[in-house]
Structures are given as C-alpha cells and as structure tokens.
N, C-alpha and C positions, 0 to 999 in steps of 0.2 A: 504494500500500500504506500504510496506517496505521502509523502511529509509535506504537508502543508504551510506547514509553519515560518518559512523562508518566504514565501509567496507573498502570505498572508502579510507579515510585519514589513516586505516592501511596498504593498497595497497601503499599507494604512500610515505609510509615511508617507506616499503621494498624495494618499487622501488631505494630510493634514496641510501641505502645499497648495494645493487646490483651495481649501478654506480659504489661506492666508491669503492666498490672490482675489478670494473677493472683496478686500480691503479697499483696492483700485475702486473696481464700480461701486462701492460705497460712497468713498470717498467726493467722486465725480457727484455723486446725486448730493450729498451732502452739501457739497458749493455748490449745487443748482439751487438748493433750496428746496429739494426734491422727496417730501417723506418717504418716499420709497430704498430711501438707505436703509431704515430698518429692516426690508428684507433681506439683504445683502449681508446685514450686522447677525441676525437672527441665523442665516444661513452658513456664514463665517463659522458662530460659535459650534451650534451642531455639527458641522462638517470635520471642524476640529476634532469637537470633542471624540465624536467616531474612531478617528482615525488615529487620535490618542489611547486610545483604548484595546484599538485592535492592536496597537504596536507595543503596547506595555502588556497585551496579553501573550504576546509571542516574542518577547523580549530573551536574549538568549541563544535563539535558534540560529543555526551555522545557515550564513546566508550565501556560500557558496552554493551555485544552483545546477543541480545535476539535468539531463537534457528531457525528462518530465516535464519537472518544476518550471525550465524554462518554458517549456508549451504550454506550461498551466498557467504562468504568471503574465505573457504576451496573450492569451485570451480572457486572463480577468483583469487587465489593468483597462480594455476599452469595453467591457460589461460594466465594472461598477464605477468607473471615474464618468460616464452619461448619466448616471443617477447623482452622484454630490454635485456636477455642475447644472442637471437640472433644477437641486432645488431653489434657489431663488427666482427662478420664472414661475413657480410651482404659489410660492407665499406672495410674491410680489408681483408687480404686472410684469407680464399679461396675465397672471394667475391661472395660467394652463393645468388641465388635468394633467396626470402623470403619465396617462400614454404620449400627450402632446410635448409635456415638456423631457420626459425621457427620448422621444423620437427628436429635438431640436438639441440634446444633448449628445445623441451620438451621433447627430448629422455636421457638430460642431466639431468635436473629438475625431470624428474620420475624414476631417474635411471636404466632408461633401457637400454642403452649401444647399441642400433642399430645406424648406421651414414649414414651420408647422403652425404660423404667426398671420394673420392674415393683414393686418395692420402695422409696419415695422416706424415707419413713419411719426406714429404718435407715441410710440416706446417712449418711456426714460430712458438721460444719456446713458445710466449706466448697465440697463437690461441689453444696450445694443453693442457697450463696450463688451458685456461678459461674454457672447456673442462671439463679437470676432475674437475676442480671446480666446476662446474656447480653439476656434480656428486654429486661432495661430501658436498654442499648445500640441494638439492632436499634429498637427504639421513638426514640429522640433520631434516629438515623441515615437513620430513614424519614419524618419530619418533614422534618429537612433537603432529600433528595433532594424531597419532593412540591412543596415550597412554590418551589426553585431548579433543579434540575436538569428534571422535568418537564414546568414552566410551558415552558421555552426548548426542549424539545427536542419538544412537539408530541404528548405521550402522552394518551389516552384524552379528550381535552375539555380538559387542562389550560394548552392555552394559555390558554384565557379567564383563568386568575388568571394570567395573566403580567404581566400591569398590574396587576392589583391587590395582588400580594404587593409590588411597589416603587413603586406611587406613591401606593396607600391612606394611607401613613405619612407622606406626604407628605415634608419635609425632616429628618423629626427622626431617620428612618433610611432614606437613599437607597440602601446599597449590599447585594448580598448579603450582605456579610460579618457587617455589623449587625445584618440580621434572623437571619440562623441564631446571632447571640452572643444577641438577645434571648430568641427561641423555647427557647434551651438554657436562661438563666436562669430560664426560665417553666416548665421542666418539672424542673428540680434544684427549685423553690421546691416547685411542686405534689407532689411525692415527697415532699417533708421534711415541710409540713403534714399528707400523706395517712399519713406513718408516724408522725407522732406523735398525731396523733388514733386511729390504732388503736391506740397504748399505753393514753390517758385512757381507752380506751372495754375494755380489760382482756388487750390482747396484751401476749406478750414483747417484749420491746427486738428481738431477733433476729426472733422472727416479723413483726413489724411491717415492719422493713428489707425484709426478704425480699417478704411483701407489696405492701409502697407499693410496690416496684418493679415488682412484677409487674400491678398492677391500674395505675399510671399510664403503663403503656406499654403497654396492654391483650394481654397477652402470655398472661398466662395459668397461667405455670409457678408451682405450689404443691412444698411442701417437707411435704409430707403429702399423704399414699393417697387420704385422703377428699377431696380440695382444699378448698374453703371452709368443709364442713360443719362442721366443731371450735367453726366460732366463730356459732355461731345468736344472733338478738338485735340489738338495736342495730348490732353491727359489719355486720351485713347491708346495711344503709340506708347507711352513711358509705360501704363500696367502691360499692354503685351510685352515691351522688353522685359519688364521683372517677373511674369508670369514667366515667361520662358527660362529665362535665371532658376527662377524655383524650379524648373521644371526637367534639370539636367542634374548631374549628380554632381552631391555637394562634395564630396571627394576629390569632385576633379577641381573644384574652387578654393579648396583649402591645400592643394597642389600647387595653383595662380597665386595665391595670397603668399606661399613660400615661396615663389619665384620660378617656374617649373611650369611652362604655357603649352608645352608640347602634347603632355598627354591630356590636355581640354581638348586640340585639336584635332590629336590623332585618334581618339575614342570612335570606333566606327557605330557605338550608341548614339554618338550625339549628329555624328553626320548622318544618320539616317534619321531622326528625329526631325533636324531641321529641313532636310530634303524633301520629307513626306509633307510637312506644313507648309512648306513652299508651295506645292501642285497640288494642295488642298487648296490652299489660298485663289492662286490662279483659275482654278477652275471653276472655285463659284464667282471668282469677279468676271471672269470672262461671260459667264452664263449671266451673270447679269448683267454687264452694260449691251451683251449683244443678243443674248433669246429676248430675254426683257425688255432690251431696248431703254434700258433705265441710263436719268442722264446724272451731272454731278460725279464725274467719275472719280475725284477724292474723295468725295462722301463715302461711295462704294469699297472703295478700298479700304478706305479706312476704318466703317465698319464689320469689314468684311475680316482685315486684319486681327482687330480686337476678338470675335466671337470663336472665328476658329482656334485660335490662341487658346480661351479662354476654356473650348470645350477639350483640345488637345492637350491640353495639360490637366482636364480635369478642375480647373479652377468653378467656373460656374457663374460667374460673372455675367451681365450682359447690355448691351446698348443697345439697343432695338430688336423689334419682333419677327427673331427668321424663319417663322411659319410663313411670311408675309416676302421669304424669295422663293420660293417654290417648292417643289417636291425635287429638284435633283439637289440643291444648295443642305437640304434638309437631311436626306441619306448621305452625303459627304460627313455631315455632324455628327451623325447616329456612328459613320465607320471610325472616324476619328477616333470619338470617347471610349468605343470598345478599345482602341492600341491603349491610349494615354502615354506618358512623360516616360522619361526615363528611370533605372533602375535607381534607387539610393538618392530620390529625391521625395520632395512631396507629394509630389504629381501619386493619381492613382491609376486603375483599371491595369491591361494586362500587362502591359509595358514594351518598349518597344524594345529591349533582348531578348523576350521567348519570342518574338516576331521575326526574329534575326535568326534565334534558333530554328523557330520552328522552316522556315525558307531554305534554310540548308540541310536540313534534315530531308525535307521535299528533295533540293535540285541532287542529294546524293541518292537517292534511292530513283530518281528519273536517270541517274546513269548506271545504277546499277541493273536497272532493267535492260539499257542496254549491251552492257556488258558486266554480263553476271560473274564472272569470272577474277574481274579486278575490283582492288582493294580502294575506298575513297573513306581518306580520312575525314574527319566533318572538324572543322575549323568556326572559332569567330572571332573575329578581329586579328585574327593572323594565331591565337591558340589557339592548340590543342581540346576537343571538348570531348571531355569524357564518357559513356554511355549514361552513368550513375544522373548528369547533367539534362541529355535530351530525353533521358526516361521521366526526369524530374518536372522540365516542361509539361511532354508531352501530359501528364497526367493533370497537371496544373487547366492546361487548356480544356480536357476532358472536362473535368470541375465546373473550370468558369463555365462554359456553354449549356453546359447541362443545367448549374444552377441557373443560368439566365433563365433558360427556356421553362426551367419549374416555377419560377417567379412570376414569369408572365402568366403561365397559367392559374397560378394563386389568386394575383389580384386581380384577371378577368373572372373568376369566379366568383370575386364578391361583387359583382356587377357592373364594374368600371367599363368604361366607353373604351373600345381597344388599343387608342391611343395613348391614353390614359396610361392602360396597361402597362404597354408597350416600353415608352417613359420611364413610366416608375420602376418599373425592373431594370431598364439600361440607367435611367439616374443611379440607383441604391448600390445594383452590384459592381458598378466601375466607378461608384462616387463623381460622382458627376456635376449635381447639385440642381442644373435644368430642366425641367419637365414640360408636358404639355398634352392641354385632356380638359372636358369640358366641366368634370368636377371641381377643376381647380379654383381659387380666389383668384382675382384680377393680378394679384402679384405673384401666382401662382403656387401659394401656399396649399398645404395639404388638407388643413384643415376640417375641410365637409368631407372630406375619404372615409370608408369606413374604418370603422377602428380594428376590424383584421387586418385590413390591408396595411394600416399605417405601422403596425406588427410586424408586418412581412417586408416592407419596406428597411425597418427597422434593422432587422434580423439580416436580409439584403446589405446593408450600408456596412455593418461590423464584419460579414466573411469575406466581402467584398477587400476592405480595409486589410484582414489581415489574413491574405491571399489564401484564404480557404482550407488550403491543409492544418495551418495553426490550428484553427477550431472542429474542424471535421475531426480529424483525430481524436481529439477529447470525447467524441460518442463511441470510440471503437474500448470493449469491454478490456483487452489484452492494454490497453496503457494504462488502466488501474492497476491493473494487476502486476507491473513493472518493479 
C-alpha cells in the first residue's frame, strides 16, 4: 500500500501558499473600498488553516517520493488546489455554487480559460485578480511538473527530455531544484516585461497585471465579457508575441538568459511550431480577404494573427467572433488546438513533439512497406528515439482521441446542441479555454450547461492538463497494490 503521507504534507503546504496568496485580492478590494475583502480574508484563514493541519498531521514523513507517490501527488495537487482556490468565488461574488466555482477553479489551475461567470465585467477587482492568478499559478506549476516530474515518471514520450532537461545545462545547473528556481525566474521576468509593455502600449496598470498573467501562462482568463477585444491595435501583436514566448519551452529561454541562443534555434520543436502557425495564419487570411472578399486587410491580419496565436498555444484569449469567418477559418482552429505549444511550456493539448513523433513513426513504416527488409532508425531532431518513446506516444494519442470522442458523446447526451458538444470536449480536453454552442452566455460562459456536463467538462480540463496517463493510472487496481 502507498504511503500517503509524503503527498499529503506537500499538499497541505501548497494549500497553505494558496491561502497566503489571497492576501493580494484582499488587499486590492480593501483599497477599493470593496466589502468583499472579507471573502478573501475568511477564505485566506480557512485555507490556511487546512493546510496547516494537514501538514502538522503528517509532519515527519520522509518526503522523498518514490514513483507512486509521484503519480499520486501530480494528480492531487490539480484535484484539490480547484477547491481552496475556488472558495472565495464560493462566499464572495459571484457567490457561485461549488460545481460552478470548483469548475472556474480548475479551469484556472489548468489554464484553460473556459468560465463559468456569466458577468466578469461587474466582478470585484479582486474576484478577477484571483482569476488570472489562478492562471498564472496553474501555468509556473505545469512547467514544473512537464520538465521534472514527467520526464522521470515515463508520461506521453516525455522520457526523451529526461536527459535533456538535466544535462542540456550541462554543470551550470545539474539538479532539479535549479532548473525549476530558473524556469520560475524566467517566467516572473516574462510576466513583468509582458505587463509593462501593455501599459507603454495604452493598458491600465491593473489591466495589464491581470493580463500578463493570463497570456504568459496561456491560461486564458480575461477580466472582461468581451476578452481581448477592448484592446484592438498594437496591443494585439505584443500578446501574440508573449503568447508564443509562453508557448515554447522555457528550457530553451533559461539557455538564452545564460547566453547559449543556439539550441532556441536549432530545437526542431520550435521550428515546426512556428512553421505550422505561419500557414495557419496564411490561410485563413488569404480565405478571407479573397473567398470573402473582406476589405481592411490589416484588420484581417491582424486579427487573424492574435486568434490563431491564441488558440495554438492554447491561450484562449480573443478579439473578435471567428464563427463570423467561416467554416474553413473555423476547422483550421479546431486542428490547431488539438496540436497546441510546445513541450515544457505552458501551452496545453497534445503538443507539437508527439506530432513530430508521431510523423516519423508514419514516414518509417511507409518505407518499411516498401522495403521490408531494411532497417530505419526513427530519429527527432537528429536523436536517436527509443521504442520505450514512440510506444509512449503512440498510447498517449490513443488516450487523447479516445477520451475526446467519449466527451463529446457525454455532453451530447445531456442534451447540448452538437456544437456545443463539440466545443466543450475540444475546449476541456486540450484546455483551450474557447467554446461555442447556443447554451452559452453572450460571453460564452458555461453557466446555463447542465450540471453533468459542467462535471464532464470539469473532469475533461484536469486529464487533459495532466496528459492523461498521470490520472488514468491511478484507476488501475495493481498501482495500489505497488
């Protein structure tokens, strides 16, 4: 049986971290003038107090974590960190039931950007600060786990960067510990550049905050109905450049930061990332200024730029309605979100390495067809890939697809319009954050959904997050039994 007790006492010291941090949005509503800081103060105590508790009760316990406990502790740190950060939406406004404010907690934590608020607009500052914070937590936290926890424990293809997250760095940072202290300073730097350039460029101080956090953690959560559209213009161009930043692996930027530009470049993840978003781009602009016949061809571009950005990385952001460029602009979107960003960043869905794997794995068995006889080793990026690797994918992809397709049939069964459906299963399981379906609120909150489906959604956002073998596993009866 599993020893819990490691788990559990680092759970309940994140818990009490999370408390701490409702301090901020207290604070914020407290200078407004805002009673609703006593939610945040009342949620703080509680939250603490928990997590004080859980940690004094398991005080003791050898926290070194045997590779169970790591799969036990990567699927309860985004199960129960959705519940302490939902309770203050829960006591405070919007005073959401607990399905609603549980579902706006891991939609925050996984940064996937769907809400469950129908009105963000009339929020207090600080229900919209906790919000993107939430964001932009869930974002530093899934960094972490992809680049350490993942690589060692054999998830989706990611052993292959098991060498390379600790010995790319060679000696200047050998140990875990290092690299997640540098990845963290790499992405507090990237948030503070990315929200003060949306001041220069004509944001509030608060909108900005609010912002940077949500577009460097490609998360998604806006603090307005309209999400990005308020701010057309220039500000459009700097979140796809920082979107795309979050959107690449933070390895390679704490590589740049040491002085060492080569392997940003030479990463053939990042050149196929940016290649594929290019002739995504291309192709809905060209459909629209010429099927279309649509004029303002900066306009076009330039929201054409933002959206794809925002869905290819998974962010979720958006500046206008691209139901309203057609149905081929629309399936470009839908194929994007299924790739998503790349590996060891924030960015979610499947990623664009098993993509890479999975294409080679294809063009070697299309010649071993035709010559069955000769040996083709399966390479990416000029290594060597294992079997242990493309077996790992390949099951990865099994997963993903299979769970899509049982999602959609989940929430067409509670009576959703197929779109709907459709949506919601590709928002939740690749975190996405965008949806679209006639249930929805004008700002496309979930709201009126049933409350199965906001379940299934729910349930969708977190395997989706933590690429599905993490938590599958935990049903199979032989890993108690370990």
């Amino acid at each position: 049986m599993i020893d819990i007790r490691p788990v559990a006492n680092t759970i309940g010291k994140l818990v009490i971290t999370l408390g701490a941090a409702m301090v901020l949005p207290m604070a914020v509503d407290w200078w407004a003038g805002d009673p609703h800081w006593k939610a945040f103060l009342e949620s703080a105590i509680l939250t603490m107090l928990a997590g004080a508790l859980i940690t004094l009760a398991t005080r003791g316990a050898d926290l070194a974590l045997s590779m169970e406990q790591a799969f036990l502790l990567t699927a309860a740190i985004w199960a129960v960190l959705p519940a302490a950060g939902a309770l203050p939406l829960m006591i405070g406004a919007p005073y959401l039931s607990f399905t609603d404010a549980y579902f706006e907690g891991m939609s925050g934590l996984t940064t996937t950007g769907a809400t469950s608020i129908p009105d963000l607009d009339s929020l207090p500052k600080g229900a919209n600060l906790w919000r993107c914070f939430l964001n932009w937590a869930g974002g530093l936290g899934i960094i972490v786990v992809a680049m350490i926890f993942l690589p060692v424990m054999k998830v989706g293809g990611m052993q292959f960067f098991k060498s390379e997250g600790f010995d790319t760095l060679g000696k200047i940072l050998p140990r875990a510990f290092d690299i997640a202290r540098e990845m963290t300073w790499v992405y507090i730097a990237l948030t503070a550049i990315c929200a003060i350039v949306y001041i220069l460029l004509g944001m509030t101080g608060y909108d900005a905050f609010l912002l940077a956090m949500s577009t460097c953690s490609t998360g998604g959560f806006s603090n307005y109905n309209a999400s990005f559209a308020g701010f057309a213009g220039p500000l459009e161009y700097a979140a796809a450049i920082f979107m795309v930043l979050a959107s690449i692996p933070f390895i390679r930027m704490v590589q740049l930061v040491r002085g060492s530009a080569e392997p940003l470049w030479a990463d053939a993840q990042i050149r196929a990332y940016l290649r594929w978003m290019f002739l995504a781009i291309t192709a809905i602009v060209a459909y629209r200024l010429v099927w279309l016949e649509a004029k303002h061809p900066e306009a076009i571009i330039r929201e054409t730029v933002f959206n794809v950005v925002s869905t290819f990385s998974g962010t979720g952001l958006s500046s206008s309605d691209v139901t309203q460029w057609g149905h081929f602009p629309f399936a470009v979107l839908v194929v994007v979100g299924l790739i998503g960003g790349c590996t060891g960043s924030t960015a979610c869905s499947v990623k664009v390495f098993r993509y890479l794997v999975l294409f080679e794995a294809v063009r070697s068995q299309m010649r071993r067809m035709q010559s069955p006889h000769r040996v083709y080793p399966l390479r990416y990026d000029g290594n060597p890939l294992k079997q242990e690797v493309v077996d790992s994918v390949m099951t990865f992809f099994t997963l993903f697809m299979l769970s899509f397709g049982l999602l959609i049939m989940g929430l067409a069964m509670t009576g959703l319009h197929p779109r709907t459906a459709l949506t919601g299963a590709w928002t939740a399981i690749a975190n996405v954050g965008v949806m679209w379906g006639p249930e929805l609120s004008p700002n496309g909150a979930v709201d009126q959904l049933p409350t199965a489906a906001k379940w299934m959604m729910t349930f969708g956002m977190y395997i989706g997050r933590l690429e599905l073998v993490t938590v599958l596993v935990l049903f199979l009866p032989r890993f108690w039994r370990s």
